[in-house]
Structures are given as C-alpha cells and as structure tokens.
C-alpha positions as CSV (number, residue, x, y, z in Angstrom):
1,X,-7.9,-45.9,-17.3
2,X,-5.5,-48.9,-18.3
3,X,-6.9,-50.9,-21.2
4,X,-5.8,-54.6,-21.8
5,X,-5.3,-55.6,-25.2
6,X,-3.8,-59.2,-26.2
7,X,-4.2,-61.3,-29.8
8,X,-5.8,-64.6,-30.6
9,X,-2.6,-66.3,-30.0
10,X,-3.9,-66.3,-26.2
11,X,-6.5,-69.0,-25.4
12,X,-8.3,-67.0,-22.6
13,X,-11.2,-68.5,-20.3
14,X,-14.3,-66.8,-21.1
15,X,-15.0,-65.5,-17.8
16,X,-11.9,-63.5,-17.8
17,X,-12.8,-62.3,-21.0
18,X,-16.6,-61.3,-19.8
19,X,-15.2,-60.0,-16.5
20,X,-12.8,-58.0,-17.6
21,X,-13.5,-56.8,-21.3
22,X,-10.2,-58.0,-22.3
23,X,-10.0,-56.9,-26.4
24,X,-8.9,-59.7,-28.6
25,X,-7.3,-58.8,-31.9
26,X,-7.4,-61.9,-34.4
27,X,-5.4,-63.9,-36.5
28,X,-6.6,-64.9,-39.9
29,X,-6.5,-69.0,-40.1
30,X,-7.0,-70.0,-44.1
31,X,-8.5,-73.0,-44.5
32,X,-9.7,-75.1,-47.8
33,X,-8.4,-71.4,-49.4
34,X,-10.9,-69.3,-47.3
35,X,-9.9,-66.3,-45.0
36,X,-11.4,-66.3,-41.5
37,X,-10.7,-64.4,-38.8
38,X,-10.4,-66.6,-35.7
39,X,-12.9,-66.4,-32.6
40,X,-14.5,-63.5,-35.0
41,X,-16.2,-65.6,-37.8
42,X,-14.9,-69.0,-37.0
43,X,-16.0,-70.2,-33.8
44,X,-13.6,-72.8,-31.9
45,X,-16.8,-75.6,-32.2
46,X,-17.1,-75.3,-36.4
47,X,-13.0,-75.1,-36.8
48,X,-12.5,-78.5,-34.7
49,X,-15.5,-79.7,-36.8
50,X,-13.6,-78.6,-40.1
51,X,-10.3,-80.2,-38.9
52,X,-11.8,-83.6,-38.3
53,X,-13.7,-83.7,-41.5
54,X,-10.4,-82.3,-43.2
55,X,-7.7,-84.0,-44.8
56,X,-5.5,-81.0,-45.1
57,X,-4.5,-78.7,-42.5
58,X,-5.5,-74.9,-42.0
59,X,-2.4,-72.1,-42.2
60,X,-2.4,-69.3,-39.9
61,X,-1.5,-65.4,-40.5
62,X,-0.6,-62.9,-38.5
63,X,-2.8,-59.8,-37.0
64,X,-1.8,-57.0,-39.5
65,X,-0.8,-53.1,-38.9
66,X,-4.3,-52.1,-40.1
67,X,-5.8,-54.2,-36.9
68,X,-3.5,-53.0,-34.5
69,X,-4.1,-49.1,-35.7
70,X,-7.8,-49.7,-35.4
71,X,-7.8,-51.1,-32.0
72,X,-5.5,-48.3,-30.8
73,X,-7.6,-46.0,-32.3
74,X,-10.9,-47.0,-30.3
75,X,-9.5,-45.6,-27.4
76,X,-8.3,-42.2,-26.4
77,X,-5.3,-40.3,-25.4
78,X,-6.2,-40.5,-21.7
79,X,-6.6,-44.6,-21.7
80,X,-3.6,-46.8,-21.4
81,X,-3.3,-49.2,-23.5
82,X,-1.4,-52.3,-22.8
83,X,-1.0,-55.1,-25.2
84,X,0.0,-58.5,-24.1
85,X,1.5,-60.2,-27.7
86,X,1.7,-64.0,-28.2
87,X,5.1,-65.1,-28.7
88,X,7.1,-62.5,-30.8
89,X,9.4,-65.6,-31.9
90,X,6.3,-67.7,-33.0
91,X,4.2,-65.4,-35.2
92,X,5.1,-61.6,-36.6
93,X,1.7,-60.1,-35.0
94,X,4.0,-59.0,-32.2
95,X,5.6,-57.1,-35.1
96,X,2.6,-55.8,-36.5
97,X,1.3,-54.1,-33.3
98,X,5.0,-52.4,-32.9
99,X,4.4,-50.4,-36.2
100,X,1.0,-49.4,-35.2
101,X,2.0,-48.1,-31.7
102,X,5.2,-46.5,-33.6
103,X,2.8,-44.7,-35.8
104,X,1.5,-41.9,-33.5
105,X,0.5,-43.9,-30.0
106,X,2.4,-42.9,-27.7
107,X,-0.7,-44.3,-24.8
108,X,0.6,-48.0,-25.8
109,X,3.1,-50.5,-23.9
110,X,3.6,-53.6,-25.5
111,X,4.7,-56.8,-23.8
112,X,6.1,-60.0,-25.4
113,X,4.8,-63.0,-23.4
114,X,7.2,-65.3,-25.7
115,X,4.7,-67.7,-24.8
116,X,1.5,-69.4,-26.5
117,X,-2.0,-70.5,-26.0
118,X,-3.0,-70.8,-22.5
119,X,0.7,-69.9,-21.5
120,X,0.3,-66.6,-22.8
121,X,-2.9,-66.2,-21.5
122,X,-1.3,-66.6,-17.5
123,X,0.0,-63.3,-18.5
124,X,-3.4,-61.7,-19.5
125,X,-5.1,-62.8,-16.5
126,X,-2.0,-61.2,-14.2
127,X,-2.0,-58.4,-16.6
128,X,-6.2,-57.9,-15.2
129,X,-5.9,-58.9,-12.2
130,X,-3.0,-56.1,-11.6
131,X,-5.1,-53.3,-13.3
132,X,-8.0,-54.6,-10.7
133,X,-6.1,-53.4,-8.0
134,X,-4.7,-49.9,-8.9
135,X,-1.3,-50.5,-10.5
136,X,1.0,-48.2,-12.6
137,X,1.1,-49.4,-16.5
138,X,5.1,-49.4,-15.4
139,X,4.1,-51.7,-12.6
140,X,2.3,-53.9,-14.5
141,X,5.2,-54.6,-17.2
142,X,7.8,-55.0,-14.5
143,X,5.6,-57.4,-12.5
144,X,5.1,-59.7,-15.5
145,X,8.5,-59.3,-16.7
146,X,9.9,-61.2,-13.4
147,X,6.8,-62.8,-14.6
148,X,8.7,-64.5,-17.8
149,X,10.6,-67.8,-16.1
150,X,7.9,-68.6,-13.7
151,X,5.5,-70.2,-16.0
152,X,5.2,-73.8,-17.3
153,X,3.5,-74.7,-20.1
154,X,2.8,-78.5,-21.4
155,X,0.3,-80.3,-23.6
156,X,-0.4,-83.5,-25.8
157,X,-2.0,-84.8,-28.8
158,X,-4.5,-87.8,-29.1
159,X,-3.0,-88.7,-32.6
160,X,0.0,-87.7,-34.4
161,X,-2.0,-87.4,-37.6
162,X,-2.2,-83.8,-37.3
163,X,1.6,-83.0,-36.8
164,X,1.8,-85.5,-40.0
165,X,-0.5,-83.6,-42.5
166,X,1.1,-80.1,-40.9
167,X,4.6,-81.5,-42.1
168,X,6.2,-81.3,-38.2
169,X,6.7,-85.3,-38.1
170,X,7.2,-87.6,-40.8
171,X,4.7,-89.8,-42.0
172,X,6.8,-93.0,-40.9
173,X,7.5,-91.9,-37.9
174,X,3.6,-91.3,-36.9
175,X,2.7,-94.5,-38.5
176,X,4.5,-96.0,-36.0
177,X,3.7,-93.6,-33.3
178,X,0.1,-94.3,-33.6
179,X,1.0,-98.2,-34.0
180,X,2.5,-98.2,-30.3
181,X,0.6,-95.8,-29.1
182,X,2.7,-92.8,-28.0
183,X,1.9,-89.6,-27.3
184,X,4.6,-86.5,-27.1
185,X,4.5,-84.2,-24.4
186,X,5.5,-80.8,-25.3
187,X,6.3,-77.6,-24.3
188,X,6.7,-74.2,-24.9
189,X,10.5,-72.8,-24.4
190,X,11.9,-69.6,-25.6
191,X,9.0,-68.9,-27.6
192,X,8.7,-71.9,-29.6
193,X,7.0,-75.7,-29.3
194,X,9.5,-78.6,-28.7
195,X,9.4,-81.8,-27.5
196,X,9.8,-82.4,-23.6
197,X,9.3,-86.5,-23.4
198,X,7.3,-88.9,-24.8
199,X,4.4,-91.2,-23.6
200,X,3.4,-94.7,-23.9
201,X,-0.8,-94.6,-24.3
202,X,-3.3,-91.6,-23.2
203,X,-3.6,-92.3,-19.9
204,X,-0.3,-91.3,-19.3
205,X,-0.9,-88.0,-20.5
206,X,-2.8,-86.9,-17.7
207,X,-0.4,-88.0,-14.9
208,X,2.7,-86.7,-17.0
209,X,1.2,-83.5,-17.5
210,X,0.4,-83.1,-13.4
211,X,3.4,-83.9,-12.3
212,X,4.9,-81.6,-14.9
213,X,3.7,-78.8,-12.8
214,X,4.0,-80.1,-9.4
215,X,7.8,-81.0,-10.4
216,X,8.0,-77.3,-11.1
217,X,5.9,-75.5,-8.6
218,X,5.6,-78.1,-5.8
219,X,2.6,-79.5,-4.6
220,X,0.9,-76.8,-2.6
221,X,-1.0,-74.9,-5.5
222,X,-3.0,-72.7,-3.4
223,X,-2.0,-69.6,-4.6
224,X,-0.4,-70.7,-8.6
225,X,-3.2,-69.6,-11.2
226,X,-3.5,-72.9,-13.4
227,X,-5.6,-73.1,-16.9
228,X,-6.7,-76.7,-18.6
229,X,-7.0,-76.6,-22.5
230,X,-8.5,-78.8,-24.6
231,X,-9.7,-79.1,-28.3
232,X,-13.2,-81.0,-29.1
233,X,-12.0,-83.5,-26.1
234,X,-14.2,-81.7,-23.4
235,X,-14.6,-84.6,-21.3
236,X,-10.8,-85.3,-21.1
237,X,-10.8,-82.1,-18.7
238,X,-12.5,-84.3,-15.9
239,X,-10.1,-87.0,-16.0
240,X,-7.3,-84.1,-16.2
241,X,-8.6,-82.0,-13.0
242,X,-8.5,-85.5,-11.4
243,X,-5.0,-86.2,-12.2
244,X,-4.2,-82.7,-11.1
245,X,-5.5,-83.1,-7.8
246,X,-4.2,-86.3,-6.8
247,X,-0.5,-85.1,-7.6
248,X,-0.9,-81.7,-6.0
249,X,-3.7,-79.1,-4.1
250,X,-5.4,-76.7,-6.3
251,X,-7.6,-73.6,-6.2
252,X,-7.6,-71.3,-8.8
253,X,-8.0,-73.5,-11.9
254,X,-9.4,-72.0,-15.2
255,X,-10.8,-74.3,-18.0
256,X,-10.7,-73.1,-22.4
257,X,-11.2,-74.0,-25.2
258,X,-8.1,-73.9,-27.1
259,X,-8.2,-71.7,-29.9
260,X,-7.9,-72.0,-33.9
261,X,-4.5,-70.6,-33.9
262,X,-2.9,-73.6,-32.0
263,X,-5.2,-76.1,-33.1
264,X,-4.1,-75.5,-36.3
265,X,-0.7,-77.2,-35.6
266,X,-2.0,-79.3,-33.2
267,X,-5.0,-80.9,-34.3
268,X,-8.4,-80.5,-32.1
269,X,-7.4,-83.2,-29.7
270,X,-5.1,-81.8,-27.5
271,X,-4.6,-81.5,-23.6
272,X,-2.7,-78.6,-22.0
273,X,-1.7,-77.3,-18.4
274,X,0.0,-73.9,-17.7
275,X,0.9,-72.5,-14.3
276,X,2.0,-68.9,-13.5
C-alpha cells in the first residue's frame, strides 16, 4: 500500500482530497497572537474573514518534527509512505519531515515540489493519480521529478494592501499602485514568489493569467491538468474559466480555495492558475 502524504503549503481541491484520502499535515498561522493550525481549526472562510476585518497581517510557521513523527507513525511498516513537501526553499516544514523520516522510517520518500499553493498541489494530484494505477514508490518520484520544469504557476492580487501591511512593498509604492490601478502578476520560480509583469486594472488579470499558460503549454489543453485558486473572490472563478477558454481548450480543470498559508502573504483576494 502507497500512502500520499503532503503539508498545508498545498492548496488541494477537495475532491481530490475526498477521493483519495490524501493526509494533510498543517502549518500553524499566528494571528492577533493566537496559534491555529491551518485547515485544522481555522477554516479558509473565518481566516479570509479575519484578514479583511484585520489591520495586521497573520505570520506563518512551519509543520514541526513532532507532526511529521506522528503522521508516520499512523501507518505501518508494510505502507509506503510518500510525502509531497511545499517548497523546501519557502518554508523549513520540508526540513522538519526529513528529521522525522531520519528518525527510524525507513517506509518514507520525501519529494520537494519547490513549488507553492496550487503549484504544489499539480504534484499531489500526479502523485494520486500514479498510485491509482499501480506504480512503484521509485516510479512515482522519477515521474514527478521530470515532473519539476513542466509546471507554470501565476496569480494576482485585487489590492496591494496586503503585500503593504506584510512588509513585501512599500507603502509609497502601493499608494500609488492602488491609485492607477495596477495589479502584479506573479509567479513561482525556484521555489520562491517573484514578480513576472504588471497589469493595468483587474480585468487584465484574467486574460494575462490565460495566456500565461497557453504561452507555455499551447492552446490544446486537453490532456494538461489545470487548478483555479481564489481567496473570498469566488465569483472571480467564472470570469477566470471564461478567460481560460477563450485563449485555449480545456478539460481537466480543478477549482480551491486557496489556503491560509498563502493568503497570509497574499491577502484573501487573489487569483491563480497552475498547469502540470
């Protein structure tokens, strides 16, 4: 038996989590000087709900050892565990689980997505998908490692007041950000967020964020597994499937929630696309 494990770094959909009893081990987020444990006791609708009634913004920690070791030790000798990290570059939870495994559980792989959100989570549902049909633990990690540089991850923010109160821009330059009305697009490269290009007004987002993919992938989609994340913006997702499909054909799109751990940097309007 092969057991997929990943952390709360991944924004997974909910019916890959239900289908395939994927376990999730949690960051803590600390917020107004309380401890929760995100997706555990802090549900995605009460964080975005905090942020936006919030004028600070939440920290995150890592998963500790003690997690890791009691996830690990749910499970038996005779189940293989494999563990699917957020970015290692990002966050030291990748860390953490390398000292549990090294302490006696010798049934664990680990692999280092050095990717985020629902980036990360492209790896999760290969990761499934692969046990699903049969394959070797050693099959699995060599399939996602060629796996690495075929995924594209972008996303936006409705306001630059988050990235503000979390100290990433300065307060001058998202004055007059929000003043004109321009949204960054970002990325995920080697692990980290940067800035790809910038954006005059929202409805750019959409567009800039489909082409993004179809610039990488081409527009035949078919057979490319794609997730849309949003924050508390649910009904940006329509307008972002639309944009999607007029650039490019689609089939197997996936829609989250993105998670407390980004939207703790991010603030809980924001609009991502990945594609594996």
């Amino acid at each position: 038996m092969i057991k997929i494990v990943c952390d709360s770094i991944s924004d997974l959909p909910q019916e890959i989590l239900e289908k395939y009893n994927v376990d999730i081990v949690p960051l803590t987020v600390i917020f107004n000087d309380k401890e929760y444990l995100a997706g555990e006791n802090l549900t995605t609708k009460d964080f975005y709900k905090m942020l936006r009634e919030s004028d600070s913004m939440p920290k995150t920690s890592q998963a500790t050892y003690v997690q890791f070791k009691s996830v690990f030790e749910k499970y038996d000798e005779n189940t293989q565990i494999i563990y699917i990290s957020g970015s290692s570059i990002a966050s030291g939870t990748y860390q953490s689980a390398m000292l549990a495994k090294n302490d006696g559980h010798d049934n664990v792989s680990i692999f280092d997505t050095v990717n985020l959100s629902i980036g990360s989570a492209l790896f999760v549902i290969k990761a499934c998908e692969m046990v699903e049909m049969g394959y070797s633990v050693n099959d699995i990690l060599s399939n996602l490692e060629k796996h690495k540089n075929e995924v594209e991850v972008a996303f936006s923010v409705d306001t630059l007041e988050y990235l503000k109160m979390g100290g990433r821009i300065s307060s001058t330059k998202a004055a007059l950000g929000n003043l004109l009305s321009i949204k960054p697009i970002l990325e995920v490269k080697d692990g980290l967020v940067s800035q790809k290009s910038q954006v005059r007004g929202k409805k750019q987002i959409y567009s800039t964020l489909a082409k993004t993919i179809v610039n990488r992938f081409g527009k035949d989609l078919k057979d490319k597994t794609i997730i849309l994340g949003c924050g508390d913006n649910e009904d940006d997702l329509g307008v972002m499937k639309e944009a999607l499909e007029k650039e490019g054909e689609v089939k197997n799109i996936y829609f989250v929630n993105i998670g407390c751990v980004i939207c703790s940097h991010s603030g809980p309007g924001v609009m991502g696309i990945s594609c594996m």
